[in-house]
C-alpha positions, 0 to 999 in steps of 0.5 A: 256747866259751872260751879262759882264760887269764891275764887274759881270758877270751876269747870264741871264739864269733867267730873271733879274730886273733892278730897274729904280733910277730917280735923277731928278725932271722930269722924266715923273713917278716919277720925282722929287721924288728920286731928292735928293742924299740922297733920291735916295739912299734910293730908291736904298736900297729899291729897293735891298731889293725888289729884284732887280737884276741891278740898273739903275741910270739916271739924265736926262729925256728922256720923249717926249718933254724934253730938254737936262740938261747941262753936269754939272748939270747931273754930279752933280745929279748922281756922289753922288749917284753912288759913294755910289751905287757902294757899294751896291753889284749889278750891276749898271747901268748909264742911259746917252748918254753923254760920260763925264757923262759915263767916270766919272760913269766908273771910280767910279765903274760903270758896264753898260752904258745904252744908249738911243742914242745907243752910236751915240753921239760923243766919247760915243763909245770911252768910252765904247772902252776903257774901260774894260769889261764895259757891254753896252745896246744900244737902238733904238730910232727914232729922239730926246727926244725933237720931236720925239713924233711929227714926229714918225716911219714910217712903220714896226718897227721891221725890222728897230729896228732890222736893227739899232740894228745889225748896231750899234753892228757892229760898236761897236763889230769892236771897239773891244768889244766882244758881251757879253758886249752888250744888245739891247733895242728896244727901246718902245715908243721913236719915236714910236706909240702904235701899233708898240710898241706892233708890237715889243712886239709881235715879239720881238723873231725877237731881240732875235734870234740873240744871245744879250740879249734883255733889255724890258723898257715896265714900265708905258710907254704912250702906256699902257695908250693908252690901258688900260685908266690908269694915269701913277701912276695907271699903275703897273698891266699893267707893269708887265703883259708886262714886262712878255709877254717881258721875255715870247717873250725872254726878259732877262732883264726888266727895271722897276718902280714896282720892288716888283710887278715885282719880285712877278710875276717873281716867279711864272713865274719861277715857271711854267717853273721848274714846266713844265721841262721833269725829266732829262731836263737840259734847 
């Protein structure tokens, strides 16, 4: 399996770490951390030589109870940083729904639209349309960043991710994007509860029998604070044992913090699995 995308034709017979860049001074783990170009950079470089595989770069907070940051101001926060990562020889992604925000990081390089909104927002699909081999992740996300806490999913959440999933595709692929260039997220705790984010952990092989590859954003979500008691900040342990479960479940790509961490346990994952091949088996 592979994923296409502007500048690279990634690999997903290994599970691949894209490593979370937060240009902004509110994301709900690290904000205000990276908020600075030059800082962000540097977390960018730190996170290559931990062994990321894909960078993620994103200026505006999508955690529960946010409101939207005004187009000018996320251009501003992730432009800079994107024309000097797009030297760094990985893949990279931008983080945003807003088709201006996406155009502009096409245009200076950029590989992959990561889209929360799953390209719903008007003239997002007409971006990643037009523009060539550019890989796109769409997401399901149940209501808006600002009230989807209050109003959760009702029901069974894997039937309806995946049915959201296929539909987007759908639309997407009648564009005239070919299905390599897409990923799917389910989308873990955007309008969703604990239990039905792990209802979707645990038969996530329902996303992934159709052929996308399945993008796992399990890192220090609210849902693994719900069952291990940790504060955001303690939470890495927890992380990696999900984004782990995820690659178990089919998972090809894990969006994360703990970059190191993650890479570590990927190594000794792999490792089981080379280990566990019959002699002359070649997948």
């Amino acid at each position: 399996m592979h994923w296409q995308t502007s500048r690279y034709r990634i690999d997903l017979g290994e599970p691949r770490v894209m490593g979370i860049v937060n240009v902004t001074p509110d994301s709900f783990s690290d904000g205000g951390r990276f908020a600075s170009t030059r800082s962000a950079l540097a977390h960018c470089q730190r996170l290559i030589a931990e062994g990321a595989d894909i960078l993620d770069i994103g200026g505006e907070s999508s955690r529960p109870g946010m409101e939207p940051v005004p187009l000018e101001e996320e251009l501003a926060r992730v432009l800079p940083v994107l024309r000097e990562a797009v030297t760094l020889g990985v893949p990279i992604s931008v983080d945003s729904y807003k088709p201006e925000v996406m155009r502009a990081a096409l245009e200076l390089g950029a590989d992959i639209v990561n889209d929360i909104w799953a390209l719903r927002q008007p003239g997002a699909e007409d971006v990643v349309a037009r523009h060539p081999n550019c890989g796109v992740c769409l997401m399901h996300m149940h209501g808006e960043p600002r009230t989807m806490h209050r109003t959760p999913l009702q029901g069974d959440a894997v039937p309806q991710v995946l049915r959201f999933l296929r539909e987007r595709t759908d639309a997407l692929r009648a564009r005239g994007v070919v299905a390599e260039r897409v990923a799917w997220d389910p989308g873990i705790g955007f309008g969703k509860t604990v239990e039905q984010n792990f209802a979707l952990l645990a038969r996530q092989g329902d996303l992934a029998r159709d052929g996308y590859p399945v993008l796992a954003g399990w890192s220090r979500k609210s849902s693994l604070g719900a069952v291990t008691g940790q504060p955001v900040d303690e939470r890495t342990a927890a992380s990696v044992a999900a984004a782990l479960l995820a690659v178990e479940r089919g998972a090809r790509i894990v969006r994360v913090h703990d970059v190191r961490d993650t890479v570590a346990a990927f190594k000794v994952f792999n490792a089981m699995q080379a280990a566990g091949k019959v002699p002359g088996e070649t997948t």
